[in-house]
Every structure is written in C-alpha cells, then in structure tokens.
C-alpha positions in Angstrom: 28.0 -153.7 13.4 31.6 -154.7 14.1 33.9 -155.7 11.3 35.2 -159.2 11.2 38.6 -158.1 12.5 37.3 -156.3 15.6 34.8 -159.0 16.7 37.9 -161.6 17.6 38.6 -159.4 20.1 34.7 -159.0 22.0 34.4 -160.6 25.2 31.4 -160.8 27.8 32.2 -158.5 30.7 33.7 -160.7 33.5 31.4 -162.4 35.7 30.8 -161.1 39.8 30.8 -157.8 41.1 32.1 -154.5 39.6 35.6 -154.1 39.9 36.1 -151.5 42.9 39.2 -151.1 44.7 39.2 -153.1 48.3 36.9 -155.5 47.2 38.6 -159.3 48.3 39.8 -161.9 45.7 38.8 -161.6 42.9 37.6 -158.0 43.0 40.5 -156.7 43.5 42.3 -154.3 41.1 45.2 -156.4 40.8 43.5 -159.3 40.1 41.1 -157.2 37.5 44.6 -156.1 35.5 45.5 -160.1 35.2 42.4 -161.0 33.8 42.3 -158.6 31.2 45.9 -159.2 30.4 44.8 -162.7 29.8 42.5 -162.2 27.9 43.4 -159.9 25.2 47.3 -161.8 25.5 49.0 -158.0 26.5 51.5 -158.3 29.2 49.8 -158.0 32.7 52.9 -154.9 33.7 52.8 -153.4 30.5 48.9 -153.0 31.3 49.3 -151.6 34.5 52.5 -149.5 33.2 49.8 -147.6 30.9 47.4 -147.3 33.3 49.8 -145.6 36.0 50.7 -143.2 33.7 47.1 -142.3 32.5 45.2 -142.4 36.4 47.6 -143.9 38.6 45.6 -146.3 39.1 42.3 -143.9 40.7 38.9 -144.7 39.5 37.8 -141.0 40.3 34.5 -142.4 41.3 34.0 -142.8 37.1 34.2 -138.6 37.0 36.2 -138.2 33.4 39.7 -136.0 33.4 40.6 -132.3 31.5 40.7 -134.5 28.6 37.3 -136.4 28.8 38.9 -139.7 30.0 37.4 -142.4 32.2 39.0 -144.9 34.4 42.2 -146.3 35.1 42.9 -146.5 31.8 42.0 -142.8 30.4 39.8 -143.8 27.8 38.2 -141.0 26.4 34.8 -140.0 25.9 34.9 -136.3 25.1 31.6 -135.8 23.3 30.1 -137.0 27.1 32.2 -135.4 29.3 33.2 -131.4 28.0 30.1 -130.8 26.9 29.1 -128.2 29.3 29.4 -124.3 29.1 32.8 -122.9 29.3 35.2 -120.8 27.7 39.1 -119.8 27.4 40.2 -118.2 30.8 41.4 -115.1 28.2 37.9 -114.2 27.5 36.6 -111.9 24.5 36.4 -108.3 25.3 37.3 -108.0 28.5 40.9 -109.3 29.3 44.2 -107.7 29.2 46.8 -111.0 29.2 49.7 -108.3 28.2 49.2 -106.2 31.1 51.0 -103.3 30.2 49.5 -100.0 31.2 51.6 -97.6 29.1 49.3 -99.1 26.0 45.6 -99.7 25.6 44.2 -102.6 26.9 44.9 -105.4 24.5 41.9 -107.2 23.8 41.7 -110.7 22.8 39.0 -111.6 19.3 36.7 -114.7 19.4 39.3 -116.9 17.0 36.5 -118.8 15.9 34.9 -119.7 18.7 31.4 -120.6 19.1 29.0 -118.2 19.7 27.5 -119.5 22.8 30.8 -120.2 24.4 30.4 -124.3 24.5 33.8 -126.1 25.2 34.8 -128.3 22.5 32.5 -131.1 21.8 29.3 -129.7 21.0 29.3 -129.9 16.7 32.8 -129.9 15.9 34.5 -133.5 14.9 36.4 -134.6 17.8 40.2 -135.9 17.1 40.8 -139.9 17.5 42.7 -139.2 20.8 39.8 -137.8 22.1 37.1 -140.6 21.3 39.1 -144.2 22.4 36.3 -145.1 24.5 34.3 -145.8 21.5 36.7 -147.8 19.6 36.9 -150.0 23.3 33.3 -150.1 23.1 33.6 -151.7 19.5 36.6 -153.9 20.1 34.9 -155.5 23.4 31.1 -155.3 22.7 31.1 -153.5 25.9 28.4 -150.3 27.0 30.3 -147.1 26.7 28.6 -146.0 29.9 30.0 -149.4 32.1 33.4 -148.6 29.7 32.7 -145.3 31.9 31.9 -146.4 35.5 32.7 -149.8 35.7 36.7 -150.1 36.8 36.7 -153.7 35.1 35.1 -153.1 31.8 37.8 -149.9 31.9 40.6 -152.3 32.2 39.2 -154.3 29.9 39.0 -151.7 27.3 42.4 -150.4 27.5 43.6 -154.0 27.2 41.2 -154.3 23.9 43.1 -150.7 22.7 46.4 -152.2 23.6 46.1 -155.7 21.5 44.0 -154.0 18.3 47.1 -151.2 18.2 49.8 -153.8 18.4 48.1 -155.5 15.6 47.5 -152.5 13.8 51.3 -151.6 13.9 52.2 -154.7 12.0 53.2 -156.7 15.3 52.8 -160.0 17.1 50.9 -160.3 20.6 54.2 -161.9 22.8 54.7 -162.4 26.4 58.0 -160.0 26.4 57.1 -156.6 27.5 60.0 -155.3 25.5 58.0 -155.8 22.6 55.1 -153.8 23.1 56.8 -150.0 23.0 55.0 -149.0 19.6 51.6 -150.1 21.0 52.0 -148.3 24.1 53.9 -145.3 22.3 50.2 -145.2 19.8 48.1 -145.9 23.2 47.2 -142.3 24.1 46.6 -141.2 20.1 44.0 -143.7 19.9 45.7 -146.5 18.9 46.9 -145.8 15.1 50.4 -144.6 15.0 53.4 -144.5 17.5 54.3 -141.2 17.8 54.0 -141.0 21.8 57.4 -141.9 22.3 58.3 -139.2 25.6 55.1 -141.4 27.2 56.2 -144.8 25.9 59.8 -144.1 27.8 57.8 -143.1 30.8 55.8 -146.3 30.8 59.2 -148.0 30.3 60.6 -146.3 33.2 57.3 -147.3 35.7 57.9 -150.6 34.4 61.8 -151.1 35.2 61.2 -148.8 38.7 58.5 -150.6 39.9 55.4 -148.9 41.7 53.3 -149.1 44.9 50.3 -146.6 45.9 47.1 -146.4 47.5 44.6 -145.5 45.0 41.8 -143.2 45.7 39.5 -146.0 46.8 41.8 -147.5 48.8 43.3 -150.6 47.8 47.2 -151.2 47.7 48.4 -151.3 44.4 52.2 -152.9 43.5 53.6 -153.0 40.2 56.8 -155.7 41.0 60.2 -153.8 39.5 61.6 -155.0 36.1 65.2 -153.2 36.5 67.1 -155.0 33.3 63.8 -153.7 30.9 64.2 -152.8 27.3 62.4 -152.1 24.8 63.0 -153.6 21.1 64.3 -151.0 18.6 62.0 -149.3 17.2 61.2 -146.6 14.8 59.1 -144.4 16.6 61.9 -143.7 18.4 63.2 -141.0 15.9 63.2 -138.1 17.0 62.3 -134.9 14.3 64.3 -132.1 14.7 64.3 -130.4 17.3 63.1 -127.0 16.1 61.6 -126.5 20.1 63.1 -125.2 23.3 62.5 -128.9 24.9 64.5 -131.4 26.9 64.8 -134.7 24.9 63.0 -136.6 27.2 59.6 -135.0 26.1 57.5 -135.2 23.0 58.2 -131.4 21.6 56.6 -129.7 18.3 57.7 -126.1 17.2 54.1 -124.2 16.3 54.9 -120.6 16.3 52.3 -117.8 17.6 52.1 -115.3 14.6 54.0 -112.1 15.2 52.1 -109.4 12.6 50.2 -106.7 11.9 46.6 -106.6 12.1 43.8 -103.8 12.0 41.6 -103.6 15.3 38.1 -103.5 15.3 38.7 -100.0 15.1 40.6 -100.0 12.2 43.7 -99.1 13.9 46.5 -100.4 13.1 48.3 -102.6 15.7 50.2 -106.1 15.9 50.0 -109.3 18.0 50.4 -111.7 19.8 54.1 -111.5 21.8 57.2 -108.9 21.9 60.3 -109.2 20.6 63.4 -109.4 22.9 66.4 -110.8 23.5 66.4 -112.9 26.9 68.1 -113.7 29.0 70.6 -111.6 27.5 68.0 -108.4 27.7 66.5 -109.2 31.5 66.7 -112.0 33.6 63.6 -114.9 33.4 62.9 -115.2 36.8 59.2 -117.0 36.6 57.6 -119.9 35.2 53.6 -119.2 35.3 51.5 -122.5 35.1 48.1 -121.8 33.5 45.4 -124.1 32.8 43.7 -123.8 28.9 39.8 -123.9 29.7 39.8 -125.5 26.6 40.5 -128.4 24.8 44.4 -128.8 23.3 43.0 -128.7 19.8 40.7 -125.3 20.4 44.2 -124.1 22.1 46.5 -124.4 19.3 44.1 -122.4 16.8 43.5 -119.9 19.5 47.5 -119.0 19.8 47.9 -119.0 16.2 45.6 -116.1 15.7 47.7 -112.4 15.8 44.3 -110.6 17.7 44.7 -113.3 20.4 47.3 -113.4 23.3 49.8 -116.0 23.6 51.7 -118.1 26.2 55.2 -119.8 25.4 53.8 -123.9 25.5 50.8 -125.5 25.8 50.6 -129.5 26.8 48.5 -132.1 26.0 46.4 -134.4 28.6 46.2 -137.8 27.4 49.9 -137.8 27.1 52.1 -134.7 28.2 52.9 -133.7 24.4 54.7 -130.3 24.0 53.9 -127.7 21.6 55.6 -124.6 21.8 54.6 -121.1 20.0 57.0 -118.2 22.0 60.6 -118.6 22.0 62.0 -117.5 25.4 64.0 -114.9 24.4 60.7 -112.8 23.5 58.2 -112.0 25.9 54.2 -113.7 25.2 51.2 -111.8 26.9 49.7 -114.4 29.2 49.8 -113.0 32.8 47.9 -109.9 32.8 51.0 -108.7 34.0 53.6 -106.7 32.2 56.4 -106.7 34.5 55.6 -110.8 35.4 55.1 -111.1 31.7 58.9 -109.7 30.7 60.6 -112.0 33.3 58.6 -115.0 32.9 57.9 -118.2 30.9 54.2 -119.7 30.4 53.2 -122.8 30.2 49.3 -123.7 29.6 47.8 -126.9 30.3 44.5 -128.6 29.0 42.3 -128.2 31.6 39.6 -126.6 33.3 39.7 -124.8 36.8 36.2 -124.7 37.9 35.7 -128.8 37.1 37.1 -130.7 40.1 36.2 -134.0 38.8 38.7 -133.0 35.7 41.6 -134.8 36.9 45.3 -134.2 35.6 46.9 -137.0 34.2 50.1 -138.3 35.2 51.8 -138.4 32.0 50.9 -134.2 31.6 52.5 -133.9 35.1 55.4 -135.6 34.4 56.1 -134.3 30.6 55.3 -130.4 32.4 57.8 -130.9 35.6 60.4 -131.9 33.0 59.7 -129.3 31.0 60.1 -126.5 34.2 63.1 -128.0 35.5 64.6 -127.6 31.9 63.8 -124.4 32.1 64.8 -123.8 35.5 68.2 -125.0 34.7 68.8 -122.8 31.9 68.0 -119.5 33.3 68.7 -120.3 36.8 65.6 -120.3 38.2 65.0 -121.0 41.5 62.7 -124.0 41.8 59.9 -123.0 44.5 56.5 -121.7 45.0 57.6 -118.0 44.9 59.0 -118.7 41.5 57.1 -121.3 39.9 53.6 -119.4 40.0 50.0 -120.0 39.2 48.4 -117.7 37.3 46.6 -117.2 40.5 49.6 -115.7 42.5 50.6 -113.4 39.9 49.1 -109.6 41.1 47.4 -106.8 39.6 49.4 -104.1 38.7 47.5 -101.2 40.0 44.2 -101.3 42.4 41.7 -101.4 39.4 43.4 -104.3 38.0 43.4 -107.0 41.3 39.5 -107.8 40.4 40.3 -109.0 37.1 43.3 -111.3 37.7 43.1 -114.7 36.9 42.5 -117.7 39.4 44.0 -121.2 37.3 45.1 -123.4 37.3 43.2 -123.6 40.5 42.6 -125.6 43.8 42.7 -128.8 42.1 45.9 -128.4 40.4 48.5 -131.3 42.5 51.4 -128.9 43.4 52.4 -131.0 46.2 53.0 -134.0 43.5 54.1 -131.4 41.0 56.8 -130.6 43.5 58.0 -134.2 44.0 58.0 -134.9 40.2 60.4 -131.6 40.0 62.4 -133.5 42.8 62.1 -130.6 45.1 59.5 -132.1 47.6 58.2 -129.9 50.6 59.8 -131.0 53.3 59.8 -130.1 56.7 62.6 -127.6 58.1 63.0 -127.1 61.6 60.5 -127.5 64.7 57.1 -127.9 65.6 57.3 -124.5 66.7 58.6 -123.0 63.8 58.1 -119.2 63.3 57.5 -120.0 59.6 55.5 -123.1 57.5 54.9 -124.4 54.2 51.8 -125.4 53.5 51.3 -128.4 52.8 48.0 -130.4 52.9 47.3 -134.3 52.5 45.5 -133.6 49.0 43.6 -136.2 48.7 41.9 -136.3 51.9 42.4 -132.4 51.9 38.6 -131.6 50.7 37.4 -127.9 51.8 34.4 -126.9 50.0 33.9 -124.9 47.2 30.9 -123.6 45.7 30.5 -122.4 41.8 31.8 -124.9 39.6 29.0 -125.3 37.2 26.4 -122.6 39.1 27.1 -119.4 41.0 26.7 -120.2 44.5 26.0 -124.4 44.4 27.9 -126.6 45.8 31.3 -128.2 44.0 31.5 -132.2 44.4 34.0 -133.0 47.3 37.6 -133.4 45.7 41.2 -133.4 46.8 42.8 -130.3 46.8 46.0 -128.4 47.8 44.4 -125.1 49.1 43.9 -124.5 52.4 40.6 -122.0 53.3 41.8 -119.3 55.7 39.7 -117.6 58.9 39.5 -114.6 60.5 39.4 -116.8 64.2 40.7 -120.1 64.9 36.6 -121.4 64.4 35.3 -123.2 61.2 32.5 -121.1 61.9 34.2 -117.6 61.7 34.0 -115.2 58.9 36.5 -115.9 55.9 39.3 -112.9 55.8 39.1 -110.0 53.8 40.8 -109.3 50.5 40.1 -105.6 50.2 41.6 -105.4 46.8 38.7 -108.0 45.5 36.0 -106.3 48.2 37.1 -102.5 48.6 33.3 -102.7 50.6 35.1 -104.6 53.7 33.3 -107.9 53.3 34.9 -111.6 53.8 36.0 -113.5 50.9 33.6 -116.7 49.7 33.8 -120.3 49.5 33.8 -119.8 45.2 35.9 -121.6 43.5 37.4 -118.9 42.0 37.8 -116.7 45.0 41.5 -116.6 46.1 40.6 -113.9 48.9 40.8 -116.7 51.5 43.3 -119.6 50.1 46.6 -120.5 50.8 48.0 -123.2 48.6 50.5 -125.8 48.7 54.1 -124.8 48.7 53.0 -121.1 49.3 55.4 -120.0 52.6 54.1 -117.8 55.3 55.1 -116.2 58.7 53.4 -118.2 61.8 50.8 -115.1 63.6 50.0 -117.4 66.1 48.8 -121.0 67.3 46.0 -121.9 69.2 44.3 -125.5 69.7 44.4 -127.5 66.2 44.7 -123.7 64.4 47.9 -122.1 63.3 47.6 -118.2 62.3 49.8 -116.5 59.8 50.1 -113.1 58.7 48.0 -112.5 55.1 47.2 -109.6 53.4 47.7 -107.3 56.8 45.5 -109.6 58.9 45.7 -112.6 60.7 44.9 -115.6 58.7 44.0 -118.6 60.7 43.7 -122.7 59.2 43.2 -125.9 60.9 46.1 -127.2 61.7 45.9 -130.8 63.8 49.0 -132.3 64.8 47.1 -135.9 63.3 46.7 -134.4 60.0 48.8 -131.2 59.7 48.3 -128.4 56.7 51.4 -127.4 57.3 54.8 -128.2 57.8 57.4 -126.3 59.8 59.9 -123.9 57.7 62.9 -121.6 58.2 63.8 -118.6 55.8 63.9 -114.8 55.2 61.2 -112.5 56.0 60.8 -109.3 55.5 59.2 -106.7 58.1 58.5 -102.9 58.0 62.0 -101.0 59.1 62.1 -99.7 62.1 60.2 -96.6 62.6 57.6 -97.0 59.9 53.9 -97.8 60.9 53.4 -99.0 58.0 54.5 -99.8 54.1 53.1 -99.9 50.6 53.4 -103.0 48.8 53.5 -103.3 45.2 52.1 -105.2 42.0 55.4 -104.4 39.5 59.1 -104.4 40.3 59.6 -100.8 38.5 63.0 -98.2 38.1 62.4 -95.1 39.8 61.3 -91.9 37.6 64.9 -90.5 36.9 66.5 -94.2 36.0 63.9 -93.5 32.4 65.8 -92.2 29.4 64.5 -89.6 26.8 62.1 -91.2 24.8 60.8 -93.4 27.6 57.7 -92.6 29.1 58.0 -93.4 32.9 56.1 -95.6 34.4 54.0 -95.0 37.8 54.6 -96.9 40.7 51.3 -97.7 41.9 50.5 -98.9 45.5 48.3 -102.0 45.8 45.2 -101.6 48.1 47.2 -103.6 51.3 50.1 -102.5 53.0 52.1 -104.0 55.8 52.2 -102.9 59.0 54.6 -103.0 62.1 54.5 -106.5 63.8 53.8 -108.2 60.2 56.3 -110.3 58.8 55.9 -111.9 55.1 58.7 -114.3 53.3 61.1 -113.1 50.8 61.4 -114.9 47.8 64.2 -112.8 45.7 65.2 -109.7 45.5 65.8 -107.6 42.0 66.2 -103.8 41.1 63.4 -102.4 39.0 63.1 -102.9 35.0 60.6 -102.1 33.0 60.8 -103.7 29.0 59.6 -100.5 27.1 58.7 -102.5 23.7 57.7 -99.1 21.3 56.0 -101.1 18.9 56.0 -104.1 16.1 60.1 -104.4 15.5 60.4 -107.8 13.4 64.0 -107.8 14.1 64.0 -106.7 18.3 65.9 -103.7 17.6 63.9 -100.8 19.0 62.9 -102.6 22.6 64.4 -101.1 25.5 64.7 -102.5 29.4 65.3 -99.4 31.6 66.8 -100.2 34.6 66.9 -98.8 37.9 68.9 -98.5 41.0 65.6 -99.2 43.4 65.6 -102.9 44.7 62.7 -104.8 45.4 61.9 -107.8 47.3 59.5 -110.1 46.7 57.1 -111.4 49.6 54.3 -114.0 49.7 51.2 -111.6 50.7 48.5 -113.4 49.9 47.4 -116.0 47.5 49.2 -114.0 45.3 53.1 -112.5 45.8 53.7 -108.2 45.9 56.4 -106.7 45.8 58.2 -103.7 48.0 61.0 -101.7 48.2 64.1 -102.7 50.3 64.7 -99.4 51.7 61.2 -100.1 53.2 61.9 -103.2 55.3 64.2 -104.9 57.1 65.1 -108.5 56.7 64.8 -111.2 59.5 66.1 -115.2 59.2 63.9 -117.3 61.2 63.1 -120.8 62.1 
C-alpha cells in the first residue's frame, strides 16, 4: 500500500510500444527522457545527465550491472540480480594474495562468509543503494520486472527517484537544472541523503560538456551542451577531511585494513593483512593492479578489515565511483599473489564479477577509478600504459608451480579501451599499416569472441562486448587455440573458458607482428606464433612503434622470469636469498617481445610484524631486468640476456 505522499507521484506506464532504442517518434529514447521529465517536473538534461553516468545511455538488453542495476537509469535490484553462486576471487584455503615464497603460504579465513559461498543477496539485509528499484516501483505503481526490462518504465523510475529525493531534501521541483545538485548528489544512495558529491560534479560536468553516443541498440543519443552551468550552493558540498590518499575530485573515505597479531588455525602466531614500509622512499611504485571484488562493496569492506584476510590499497563502489581506502601507499598490501609485483605496486579492487558478462561497469566507477590511477600515476611517476597499469590477469606466477593459480580479473569484460580514454591516454595508432609492432585494440562492443563457463563449466557465456582478442595457432578460426605450457605442462591448447588467459590478448597489451596473412596478423606469444583476425574493415589492432627486446646474439634461447630479484651475493647477512626461478617459457632466437621498463633487482625482506617499519629491508642488486609483454601476462628477463631493438 503506498503512503499518501508517494501515490502523488504514480503514473500509468506510457501508452504505445516499449521504449527501445531506434524505434521512430515517439519511441525514441530521446523522446522517452522528455516525457518522463514531464511528468515527474525534473529537468529533461539533468535526467539524461544521471543516466549517462549510470549506463551511458545502454539498455544492456535489461541484463543488471556488478551492482544489480537495470536500465539506463541503474536502478537496482540486487536481491534479483546477485543472487547466484559466487565467491571472493581470494578464496578460503587455497590462495596466496601475498605471494612471497620465503614465508608459508598466507592463507585467507572465511570473514563471515556464508557457508555455501552465495554472493551477497541471499538472507542478509541489503543496503538502500542497493534496492532503488523498489522504491521506483512504489513511487510509480510500476512492475519491478518492466522497471527491469522495459527502457521506458526505467526512465520513468529514475525520474520518480529524482523528484521524491528532491522533495525529500527539503527542495522545490524548478525548471533550473542548477538546482537539482543535492538530488542528483543522493541519486545513487537511494535517494535519502546527498553525500554523492564526486558523482553530482560529474553529472554537472556531462551537463555543461554536452554528450553524443550510439547506444548499444543503436539509436543516436545528444545531450545539447550547457557551458555557463552551475550548481546552487549547497551543503553537500563539504568535504570531510581528507584522511585518504584521494584526488579532490572523488568521493574518498579512510577505512584502514587492521595491521595485528592473530593466532592461525594452528595456533601459531602470526599477523595480517599488509607490510609495513616506507614507499616510495624504500622502492619505487611502479604498478597499479586493477582487480575486480567478486563481491558486493559492502561484503568487501568487512572482508579487508579482518587481520586473517589479505588486503588491497582501495576498493570502489558501482553505483557511483566512491572511494574507500584501507592501505596507505607507503606500505605494501597482499593482493597480487605476487611478492615482488606486490612491493612495487598499488591495488585497486572494484565491485564486480569476472565470470558475469551481463554485469556491466558503470560509468561513474570508471570515471571515479581513472581519476584515482592518474592521481596515482602522477605522484610516483608512473608510466600510464598497459605494461604498467595491469590486471590482475597480467601479473605472473613467481615460480612454475605458481602460474596455475594466478588470478584472471578483472577479466574480458573489463572496458580498457574506454578506461584508457578516461585516463586521457587513448590507444592510438603509431606508424604504418605495416608496422613491425601493434596495440591491440578491438571495437568492444561489436568485439564478441566466445566464451564458455560463466555460470557452468563448459556452457556457453551470453555474447557480450569485450576487449580481448582469442589467439590461434594458424591464421583459421578453425585452428587449435595456442599453448600455455605453464597452465597445460601436458602440451594441450588453451580453451574458450572465461577464465583461461592461455589464448587472450587484451586491449592495450603491445606485441611484436610474427607475420600477416589474409585478414590474420601473427605475433610472437609465449615462444609461439599467435595468430588473430585482423580485417582491415574492422581491425583488432592498431599499428605501433617501440622497444623490443630479442635474445643477444649467440644465444638459442633465454629464460624469462616471474620476479625482478638481486643476484645471490647483492643479500646481506641476515637475509635469506631468494632463488631466481625460471618460468616454464623461454624466448628463442627470431622472437621479439616489447619492453615496458627496465629496473635492477629488489627484493622487500619484511622479517616480521614491525608496527613502526623499522626492521624491513629492500636488498638491492646490480642485475637489471627488463620487462616484456609475453603473454596475457608480462615476465621479466635479464638485460645481459637480450638485446634491444626500436621498431616501427
């Protein structure tokens, strides 16, 4: 029964067809924005501002995003859409996020998760951010499954949202966008306090910018420019203070990781969740790692705040790019399964989840993360490209017995060509046609391999964009998948799984060209010859020039490397050293793989709990490495090993 408050606000969903994108007249999206502007008396661009920054104006065929939002305007339905079988992609038991092979395997307790592993939404009380489809659904009168599915009754229902939270927030319905920031600043919360201010400004921004794009169904969208916009005063604009590593321009919250002593399972003594260092001071940060959570934001934070669990330096929020972080820089958080990636890098997770390619990224966590990296990037000089902004999925195993256990998010459905643009570092093209090096670079939305394994081992995945490119052993759809010996020491191809990166090259990701034939470009991978379609009417690729490195003269054939580590004799007394460990692939005369950096080998020796990061220790080493784009994931090898080559 609706209140007499809410039942002002209940219309009759608009007469004719469902709203889909390319339908003439009135059908249009456009015109579906106007009417629902109309009649819930919110300004038509402040509408469509919201919505851009939620969806971007796609429908995804009514599939709900990493948050459990439908529509072009995001409203959320989590109960419906997360609850299938999932879990944290640092599972119980079996996961080593610290990656350090001088100590025992770290491994991770349940932190109160559910016993049969169900992603947030089964029993537990869902937040309000997470449930605004069913205040639309009271506000309009509307079915929460056309709030769902029907692009018009969506629109609707953000507009309802929109009007009830600028009433709620004490303010008049007016005609002057200007006066509207508070509502749109509560929008994303659910509609009860305005505390999204970093998403407000954005809104504000698409607003005075202007916007045109084709959405995923294919109808032109145009948002006209408003360049002399401003929004009234207002006191969600305060800003607490600022306790976080954060640029202003994003909503930021300090919530530390706990650094303590625990007893194991075992009863052993030992300590979580991060080490304490001294960066950048200590050793250079040289990577940002973008992870995806496999769980919802709220499961997330509880998980990082328990010592026996691992920990990443930030996690953001979906529905509207909030920040919290829970590792200063300076120390070093277990997130990469990679010790040596781990003590020169920064993590940042997102809610999400890999394996769902219907779970679409919003634009406002996009934007609030690439704002985030280039903050980052500026202040420790970090080089803003694929070899140094990483998935977890291109970070490598450390020795042969740890490749099979890496991890594969944020996935082939993570955006990293739009990520790119957003960091203002778009992958361009760089020389000719012939080019003896590319970027790849798919379209990603008509980009649509297949992939099998999303909710069943071996099914089918529902077509989706993505930014991955599926890599043969012959220039012939029909050929075998290459090999990734290190994942199949038995010889056998890679698979079509979605988690398999034995076969995937991703967007961004630069390789040496092996050679052409037909529509198929070939480039060297892992020791082999890696061919993808490559049609000059839809290229996968676009032509690059760099530095590559090749085995030196003389050699048949080099090791390559998980770990940038000193030599034995660069290890003080008191310093266990570290072996060097070859990786199952090496690279042999003839091969050629890009250079991303070079550095000489450290290794962070961190002894033991040390509250006040006295008794850690970085040896360092005279050995140089570079590192090279081998696969899906980057290696490492010595320079004396290699010679280096510009090409274009």
């Amino acid at each position: 029964m609706l209140g007499a408050a809410s039942a002002a606000l209940v219309f009759p969903l608009l007469p004719g067809p469902q709203a889909t994108a390319g339908q003439p007249g009135g059908g249009t999206l456009e015109n579906r924005f106007t009417e629902a502007a109309e009649r819930y008396d919110v300004p038509r661009e402040v509408l469509m501002g919201v919505a851009y920054l939620q969806s971007r104006w796609d429908t995804h065929e009514g599939a709900p995003s990493v948050s459990g939002g439908y529509g072009p305007m995001h409203l959320t339905d989590a109960r419906t859409a997360l609850n299938r079988s999932a879990g944290h992609h640092h599972p119980d038991g079996d996961d080593d996020a610290r990656g350090d092979t001088r100590r025992p395997a770290q491994r991770t307790a349940s932190a109160g998760r559910p016993a049969d592993g169900k992603r947030a939404g089964g029993s537990e009380p869902l937040p309000a951010r997470l449930r605004t489809l069913e205040r639309a659904a009271g506000l309009t009168g509307l079915p929460r499954e056309r709030l769902r599915d029907s692009a018009e009754a969506n629109i609707l229902g953000g507009a309802a949202l929109l009007a009830d939270a600028q009433r709620r927030l004490g303010h008049r319905p007016s005609a002057d966008p200007a006066d509207w920031y508070d509502a749109v600043a509560a929008y994303p919360g659910g509609g009860r306090k305005a505390e999204a201010t970093a998403f407000a400004d954005d809104v504000f921004d698409v607003l005075r910018e202007g916007a045109r794009r084709t959405t995923d169904t294919g109808e032109t969208v145009t948002l006209p420019a408003r360049p002399g916009l401003t929004a009234a005063d207002s006191g969600a604009r305060g800003r607490a203070a600022r306790g976080p590593e954060c640029p202003r321009t994003v909503d930021c919250e300090w919530l530390p990781s706990p650094y303590e002593k625990y007893k194991n399972e075992q009863g052993e003594e030992d300590y979580g969740n991060h080490d304490r260092t001294r960066r950048p001071g200590s050793q250079r940060i040289d990577h940002i790692v973008i992870h995806d959570t496999e769980e919802t934001w709220e499961k997330s934070l509880r998980l990082v705040q328990d010592p026996e669990y691992v920990s990443w330096n930030y996690t953001l929020r979906a529905s509207d790019g909030h920040i919290a972080q829970h590792v200063r820089a300076k120390d070093t958080a277990w997130h990469a399964g990679n010790w040596y990636i781990n003590s020169t890098s920064v993590g940042l997770e997102h809610e999400g989840f890999l394996a769902d390619p219907d779970a679409w990224y919003t634009e406002a966590m996009y934007r609030s993360s690439a704002r985030l990296v280039r903050y980052l990037a500026d202040r420790y000089d970090i080089p803003l490209d694929r070899q140094h902004v990483l998935g977890h999925d291109n970070v490598p195993g450390t020795t042969p017995s740890a490749v099979k256990g890496m991890h594969t998010d944020p996935g082939p459905y993570w955006d990293w060509d739009h990520y790119f643009r957003l960091l203002g570092k778009p992958f361009v093209p760089h020389g000719g046609p012939r080019s003896k090096l590319v970027t790849i670079r798919p379209d990603y939305a008509t980009n649509r391999p297949p992939y099998t394994g999303c909710e069943t081992k071996g099914e089918p995945c529902r077509p989706h964009g993505s930014g991955a490119v599926r890599l043969h052993s012959a220039p012939d759809a029909s050929s075998p998948l290459v090999k990734d010996i290190g994942l199949r020491p038995d010889g056998s191809p890679s698979t079509t799984d979605v988690n398999d990166v034995g076969a995937r090259a991703s967007t961004g990701q630069q390789y040496a060209v092996a050679g052409r034939k037909g529509d198929w470009t070939a480039v060297w991978y892992l020791g082999q010859k890696a061919w993808f379609r490559d049609p000059r009417s839809a290229p996968a690729a676009v032509p690059a020039r760099g530095t590559v490195a090749e085995p030196r003269p003389g050699a048949q054939e080099i090791p390559v490397y998980g770990r940038a580590y000193p030599e034995k004799s660069a290890y003080p007394k008191g310093v266990p050293a570290q072996e060097l460990t070859p990786l199952p692939y090496t690279v042999r005369a003839g091969q050629r793989y890009v250079v991303g950096g070079t550095t000489h080998g450290a290794y962070l020796y961190a002894s033991g709990f040390d509250p006040d990061a006295s008794g850690f220790r970085v040896v360092r080493g005279k050995q140089r490495y570079y590192q090279i784009q081998l696969g899906h994931r980057v290696a490492f090898v010595k320079a004396e090993d290699v010679r280096l080559v510009n090409v274009r």
